[in-house]
NUNUGU-281567 format. One record per residue (C-alpha): residue number from 1; residue in one letter; x, y, z. Coordinates in Angstrom, 3 decimals, always signed. Example, Ala and Ser with C-alpha at 12.3 -4.5 7.8 and 13.67 -1.06 7.14 Angstrom:
<atoms>
ATOM   n res       px       py       pz
ATOM   1   A  +12.300   -4.500   +7.800
ATOM   2   S  +13.670   -1.060   +7.140
</atoms>
This chain:
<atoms>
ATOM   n res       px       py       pz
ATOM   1   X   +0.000   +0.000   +0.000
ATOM   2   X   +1.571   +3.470   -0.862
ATOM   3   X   +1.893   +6.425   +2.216
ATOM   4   X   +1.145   +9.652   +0.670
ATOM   5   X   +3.323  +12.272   +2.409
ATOM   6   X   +2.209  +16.612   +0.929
ATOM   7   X   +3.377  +19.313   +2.343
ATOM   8   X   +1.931  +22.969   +1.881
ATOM   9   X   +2.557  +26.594   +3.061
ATOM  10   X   +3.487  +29.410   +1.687
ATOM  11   X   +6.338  +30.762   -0.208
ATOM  12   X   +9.801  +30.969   +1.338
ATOM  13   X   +9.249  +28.871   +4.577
ATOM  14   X  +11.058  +25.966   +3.384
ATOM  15   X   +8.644  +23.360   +2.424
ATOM  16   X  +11.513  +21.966   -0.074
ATOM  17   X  +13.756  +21.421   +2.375
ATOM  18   X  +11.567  +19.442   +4.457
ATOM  19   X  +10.465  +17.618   +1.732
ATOM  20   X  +13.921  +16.781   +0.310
ATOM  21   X  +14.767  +15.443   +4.152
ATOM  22   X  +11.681  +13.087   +4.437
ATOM  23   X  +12.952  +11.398   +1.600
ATOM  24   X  +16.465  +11.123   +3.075
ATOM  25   X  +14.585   +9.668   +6.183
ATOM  26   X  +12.877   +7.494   +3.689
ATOM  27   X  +15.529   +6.164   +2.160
ATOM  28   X  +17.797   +5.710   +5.319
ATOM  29   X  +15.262   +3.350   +6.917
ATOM  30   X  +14.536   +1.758   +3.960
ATOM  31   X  +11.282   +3.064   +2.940
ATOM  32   X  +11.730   +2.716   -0.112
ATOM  33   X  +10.976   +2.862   -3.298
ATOM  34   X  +10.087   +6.717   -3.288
ATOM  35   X   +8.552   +8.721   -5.590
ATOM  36   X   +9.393  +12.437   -5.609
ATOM  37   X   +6.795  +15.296   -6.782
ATOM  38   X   +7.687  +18.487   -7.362
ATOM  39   X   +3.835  +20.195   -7.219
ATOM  40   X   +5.297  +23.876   -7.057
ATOM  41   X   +5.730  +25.688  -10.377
ATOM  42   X   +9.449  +27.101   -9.334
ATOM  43   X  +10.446  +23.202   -9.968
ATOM  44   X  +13.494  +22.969   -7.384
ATOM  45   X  +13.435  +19.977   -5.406
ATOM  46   X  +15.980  +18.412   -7.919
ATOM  47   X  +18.681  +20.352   -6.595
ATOM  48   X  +17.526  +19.604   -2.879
ATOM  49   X  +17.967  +15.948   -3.938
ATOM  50   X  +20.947  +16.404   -6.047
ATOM  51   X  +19.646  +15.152   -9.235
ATOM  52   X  +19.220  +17.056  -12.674
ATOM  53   X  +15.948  +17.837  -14.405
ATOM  54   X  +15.380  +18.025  -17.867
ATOM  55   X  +11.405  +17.964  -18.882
ATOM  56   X   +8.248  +18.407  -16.625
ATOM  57   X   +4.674  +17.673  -16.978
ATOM  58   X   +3.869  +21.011  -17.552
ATOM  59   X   +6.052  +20.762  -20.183
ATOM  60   X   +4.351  +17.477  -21.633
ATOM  61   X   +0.960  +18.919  -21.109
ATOM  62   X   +1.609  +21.958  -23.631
ATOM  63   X   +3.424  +19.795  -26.022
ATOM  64   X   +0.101  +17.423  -26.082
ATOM  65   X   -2.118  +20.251  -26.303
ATOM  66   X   -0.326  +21.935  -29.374
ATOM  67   X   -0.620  +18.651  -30.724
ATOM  68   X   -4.072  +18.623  -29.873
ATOM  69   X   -4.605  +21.612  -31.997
ATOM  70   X   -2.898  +20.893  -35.271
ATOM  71   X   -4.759  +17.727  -35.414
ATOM  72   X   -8.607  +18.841  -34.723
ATOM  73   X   -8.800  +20.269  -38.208
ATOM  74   X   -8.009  +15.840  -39.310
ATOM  75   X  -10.780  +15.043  -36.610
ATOM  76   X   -8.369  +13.208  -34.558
ATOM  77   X   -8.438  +14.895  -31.322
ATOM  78   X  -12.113  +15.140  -31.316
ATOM  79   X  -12.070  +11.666  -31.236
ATOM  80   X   -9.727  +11.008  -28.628
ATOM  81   X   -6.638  +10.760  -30.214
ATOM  82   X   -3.495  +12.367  -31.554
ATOM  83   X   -1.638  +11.888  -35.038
ATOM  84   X   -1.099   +8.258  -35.727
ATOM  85   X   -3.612   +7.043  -33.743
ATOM  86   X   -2.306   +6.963  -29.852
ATOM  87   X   -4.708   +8.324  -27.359
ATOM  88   X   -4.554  +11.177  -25.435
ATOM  89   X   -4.262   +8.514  -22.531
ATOM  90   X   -1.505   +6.932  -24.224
ATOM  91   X   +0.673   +9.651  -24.932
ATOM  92   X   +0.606  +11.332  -21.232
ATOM  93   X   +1.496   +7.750  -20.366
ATOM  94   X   +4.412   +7.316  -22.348
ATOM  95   X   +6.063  +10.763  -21.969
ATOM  96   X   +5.645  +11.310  -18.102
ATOM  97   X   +7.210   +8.321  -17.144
ATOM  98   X   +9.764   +8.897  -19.738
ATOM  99   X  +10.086  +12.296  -17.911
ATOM 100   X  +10.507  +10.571  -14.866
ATOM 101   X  +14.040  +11.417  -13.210
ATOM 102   X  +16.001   +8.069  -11.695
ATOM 103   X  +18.057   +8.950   -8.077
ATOM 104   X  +19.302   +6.752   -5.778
ATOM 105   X  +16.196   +4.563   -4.125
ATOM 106   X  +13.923   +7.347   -5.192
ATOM 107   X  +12.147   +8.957   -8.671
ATOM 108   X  +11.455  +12.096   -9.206
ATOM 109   X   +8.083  +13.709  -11.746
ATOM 110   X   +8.207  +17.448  -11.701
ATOM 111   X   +4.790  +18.972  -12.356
ATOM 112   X   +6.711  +22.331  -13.703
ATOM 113   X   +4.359  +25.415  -15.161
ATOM 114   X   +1.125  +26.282  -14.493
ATOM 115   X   -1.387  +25.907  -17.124
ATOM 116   X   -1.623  +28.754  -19.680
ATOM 117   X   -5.174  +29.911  -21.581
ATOM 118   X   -7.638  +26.965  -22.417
ATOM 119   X   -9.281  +24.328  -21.573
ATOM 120   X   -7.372  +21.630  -19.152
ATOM 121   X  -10.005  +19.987  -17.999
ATOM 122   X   -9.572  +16.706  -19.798
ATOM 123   X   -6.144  +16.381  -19.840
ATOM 124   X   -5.855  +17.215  -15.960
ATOM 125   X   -7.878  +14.079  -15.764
ATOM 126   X   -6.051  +11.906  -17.971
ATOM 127   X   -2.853  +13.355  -15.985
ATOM 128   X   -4.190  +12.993  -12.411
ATOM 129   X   -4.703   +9.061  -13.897
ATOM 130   X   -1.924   +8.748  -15.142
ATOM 131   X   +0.103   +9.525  -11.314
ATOM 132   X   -2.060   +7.769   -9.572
ATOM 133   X   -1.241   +4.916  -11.242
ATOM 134   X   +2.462   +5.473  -11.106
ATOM 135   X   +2.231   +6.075   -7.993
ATOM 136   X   +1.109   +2.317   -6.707
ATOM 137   X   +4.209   +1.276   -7.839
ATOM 138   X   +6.035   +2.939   -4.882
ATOM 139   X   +5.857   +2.664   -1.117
ATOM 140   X   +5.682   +5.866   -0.369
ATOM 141   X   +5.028   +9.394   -2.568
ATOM 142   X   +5.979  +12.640   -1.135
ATOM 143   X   +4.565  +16.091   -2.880
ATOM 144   X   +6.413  +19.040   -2.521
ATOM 145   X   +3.110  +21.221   -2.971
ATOM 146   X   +2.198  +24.917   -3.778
ATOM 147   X   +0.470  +26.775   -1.011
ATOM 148   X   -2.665  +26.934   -2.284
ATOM 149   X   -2.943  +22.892   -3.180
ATOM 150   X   -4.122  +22.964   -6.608
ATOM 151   X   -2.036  +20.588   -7.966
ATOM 152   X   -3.351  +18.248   -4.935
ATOM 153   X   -6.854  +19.060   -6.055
ATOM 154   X   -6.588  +18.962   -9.928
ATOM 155   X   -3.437  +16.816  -10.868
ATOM 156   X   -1.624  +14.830   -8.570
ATOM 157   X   -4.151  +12.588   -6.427
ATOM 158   X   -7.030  +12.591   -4.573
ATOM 159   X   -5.886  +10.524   -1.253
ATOM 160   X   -3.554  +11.921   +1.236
ATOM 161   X   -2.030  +10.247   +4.205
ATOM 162   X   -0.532  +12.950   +5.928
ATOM 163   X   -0.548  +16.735   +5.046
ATOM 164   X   +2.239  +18.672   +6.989
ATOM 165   X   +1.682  +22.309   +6.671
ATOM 166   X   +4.949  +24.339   +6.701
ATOM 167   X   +4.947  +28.129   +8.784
ATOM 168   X   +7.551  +30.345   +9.795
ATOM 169   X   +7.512  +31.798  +13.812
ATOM 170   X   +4.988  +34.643  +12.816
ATOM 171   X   +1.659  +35.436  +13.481
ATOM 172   X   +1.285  +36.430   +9.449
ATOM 173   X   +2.882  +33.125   +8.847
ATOM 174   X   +0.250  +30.924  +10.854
ATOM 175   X   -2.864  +32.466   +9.784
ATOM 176   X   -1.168  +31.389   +6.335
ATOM 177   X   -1.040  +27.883   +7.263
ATOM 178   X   -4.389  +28.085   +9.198
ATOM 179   X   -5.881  +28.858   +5.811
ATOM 180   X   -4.077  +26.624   +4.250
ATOM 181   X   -5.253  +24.042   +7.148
ATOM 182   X   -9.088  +25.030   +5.912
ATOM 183   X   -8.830  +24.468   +2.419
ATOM 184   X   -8.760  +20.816   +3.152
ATOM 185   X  -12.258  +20.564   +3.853
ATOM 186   X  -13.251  +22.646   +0.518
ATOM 187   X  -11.028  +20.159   -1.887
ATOM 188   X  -11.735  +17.268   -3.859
ATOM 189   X   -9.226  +15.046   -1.630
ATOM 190   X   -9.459  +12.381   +1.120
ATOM 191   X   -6.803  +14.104   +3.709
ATOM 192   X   -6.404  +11.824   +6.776
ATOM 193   X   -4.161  +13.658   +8.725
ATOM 194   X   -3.030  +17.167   +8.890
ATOM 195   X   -0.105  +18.857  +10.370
ATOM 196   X   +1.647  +21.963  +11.400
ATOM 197   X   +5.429  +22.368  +11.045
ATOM 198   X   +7.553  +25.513  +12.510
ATOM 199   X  +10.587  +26.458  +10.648
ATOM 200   X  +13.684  +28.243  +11.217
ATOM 201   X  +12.404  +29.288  +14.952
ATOM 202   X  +15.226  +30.894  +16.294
ATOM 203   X  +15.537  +30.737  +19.975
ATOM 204   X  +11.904  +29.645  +22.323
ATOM 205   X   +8.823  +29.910  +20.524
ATOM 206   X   +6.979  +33.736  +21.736
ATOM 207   X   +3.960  +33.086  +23.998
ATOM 208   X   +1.550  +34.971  +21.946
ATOM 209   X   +2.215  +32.450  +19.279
ATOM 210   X   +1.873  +29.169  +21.705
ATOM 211   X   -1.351  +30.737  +22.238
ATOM 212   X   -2.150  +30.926  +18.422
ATOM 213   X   -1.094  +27.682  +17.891
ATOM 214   X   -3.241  +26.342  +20.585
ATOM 215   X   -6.184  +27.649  +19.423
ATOM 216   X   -5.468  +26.085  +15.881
ATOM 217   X   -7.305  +22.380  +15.031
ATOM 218   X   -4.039  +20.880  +13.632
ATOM 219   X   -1.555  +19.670  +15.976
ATOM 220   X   +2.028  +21.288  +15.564
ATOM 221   X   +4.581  +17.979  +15.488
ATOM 222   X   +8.066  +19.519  +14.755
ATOM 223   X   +9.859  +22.682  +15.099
ATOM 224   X  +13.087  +23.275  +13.268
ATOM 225   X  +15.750  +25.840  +14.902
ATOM 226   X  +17.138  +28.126  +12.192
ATOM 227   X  +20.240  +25.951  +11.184
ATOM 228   X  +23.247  +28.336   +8.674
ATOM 229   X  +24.699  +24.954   +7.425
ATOM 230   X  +21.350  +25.213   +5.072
ATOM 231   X  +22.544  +28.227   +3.726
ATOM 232   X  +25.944  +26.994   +3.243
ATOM 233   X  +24.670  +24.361   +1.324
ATOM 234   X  +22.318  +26.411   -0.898
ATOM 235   X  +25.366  +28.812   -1.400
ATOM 236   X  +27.452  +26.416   -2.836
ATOM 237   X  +24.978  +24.174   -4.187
ATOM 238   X  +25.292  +21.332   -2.488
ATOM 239   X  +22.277  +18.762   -2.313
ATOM 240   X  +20.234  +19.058   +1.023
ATOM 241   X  +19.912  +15.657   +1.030
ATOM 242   X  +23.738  +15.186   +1.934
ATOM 243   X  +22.984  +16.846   +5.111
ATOM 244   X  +24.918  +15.104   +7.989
ATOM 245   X  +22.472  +12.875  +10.184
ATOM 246   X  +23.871  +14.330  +13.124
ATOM 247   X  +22.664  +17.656  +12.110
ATOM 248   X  +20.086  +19.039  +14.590
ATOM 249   X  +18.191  +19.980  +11.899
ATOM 250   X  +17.924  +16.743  +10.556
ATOM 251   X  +17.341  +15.438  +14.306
ATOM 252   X  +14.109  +17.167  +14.430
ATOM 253   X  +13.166  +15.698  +11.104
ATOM 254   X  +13.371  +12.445  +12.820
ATOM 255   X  +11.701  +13.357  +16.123
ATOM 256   X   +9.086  +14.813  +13.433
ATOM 257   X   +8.853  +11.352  +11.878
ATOM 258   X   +8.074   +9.324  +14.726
ATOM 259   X   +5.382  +11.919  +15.753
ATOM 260   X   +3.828  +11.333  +12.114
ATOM 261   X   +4.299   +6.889  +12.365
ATOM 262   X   +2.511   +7.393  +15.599
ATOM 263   X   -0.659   +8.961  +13.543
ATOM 264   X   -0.963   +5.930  +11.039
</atoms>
């Protein structure tokens, strides 16, 4: 059965990181296989996880949809189908999991651009099919997702495990994620569990946000201390994933772990 890990929040607060790190946990205790996707349209957990990307679905889904055009005038895409016969179906298919990036005990599917003008109704379906049924083939799949979960909602899948919502130490920050937290009722997905996450808190946690986060209906299972040896490794570009295990940082992720195996 596969464990379906997202994470949310908004921009900047580091959703990537944690991301990239669950699937170091992953691998490390043998969790494995893992599948990788990259929901957010800036496309960087490959460099968290140290492996290079060449094509995206966004990039698949314009390709098929130019495609789509040149061939209505022949009749084929109003039946179904693209030049030379392969379905729509087909096609997606072929080229995602041709576009799928190999790393070490893990994959990796980028979901790249957002859509442009037209109609995507259709082929968000036939893509949202098309993961989902990639996705039984691993044991777990963890989304790096954009804050406001539309990918979750319209082209990833429709069953999560555990959502783990990702704030900074601010009271702008939480009523982020507590919207964020609410949006889970309003979507088109099965969410099981949901989560908040502090990140790069920097000294004790202020009372007056305690106090918020009390009063919110998700519990708060890790806080990560504002570590500089993440910076060091974004400055020189080195993968996140490398990060030393007896990083405190990457201590927390495991404390954070356990907290989310005792929820299954």
């Amino acid at each position: 059965m596969t464990t379906f890990i997202a994470l949310a929040g908004k921009g900047g607060v580091g959703k990537t990181t944690i991301a990239g790190l669950i699937i170091k946990y992953l691998i490390q205790n043998r969790l494995t296989p893992v599948l990788a996707i990259d929901a957010d349209p800036s496309s960087n957990l490959n460099i968290v996880l140290g492996v290079e990307l060449d094509w995206t679905v966004g990039d698949i889904r314009e390709d098929m949809l130019e495609q789509v055009k040149e061939s209505l005038a022949t009749g084929g895409a109003a039946m179904g189908s693209l030049p030379g016969g392969i379905t729509k179906r087909d096609y997606l298919d072929y080229q995602i999991r041709s576009a799928i990036v190999e790393g070490s005990d893990f994959d990796l599917i980028a979901m790249g651009r957002s859509e442009g003008p037209g109609c995507y109704c259709a082929v968000n379906h036939n893509l949202r099919s098309v993961i989902d049924a990639i996705s039984k083939n691993y044991r777990y799949v963890v989304i790096d997702n954009e804050a406001g979960m539309e990918h979750l909602s319209r082209r990833t899948t429709r069953d999560v495990d555990h959502l783990i919502i990702v704030s900074d130490p601010s009271i702008r920050g939480l009523i982020a994620a507590q919207r964020i937290a609410g949006f889970r009722h309003e979507l088109d997905i099965r969410i099981h569990h949901a989560y908040l996450v502090l990140n790069r808190v920097q000294g004790e946690i202020p009372p007056d946000l305690q106090d918020f986060i009390a009063k919110m209906d998700i519990p708060l299972i890790g806080v990560f201390k504002q570590d500089d040896t993440l910076a060091e490794y974004d400055a020189i570009g080195k993968p996140l994933i490398e990060l030393s295990e007896d990083s405190p940082y990457y201590k927390e992720l495991i404390r954070m772990m356990a907290n989310l195996d005792s929820h299954q």
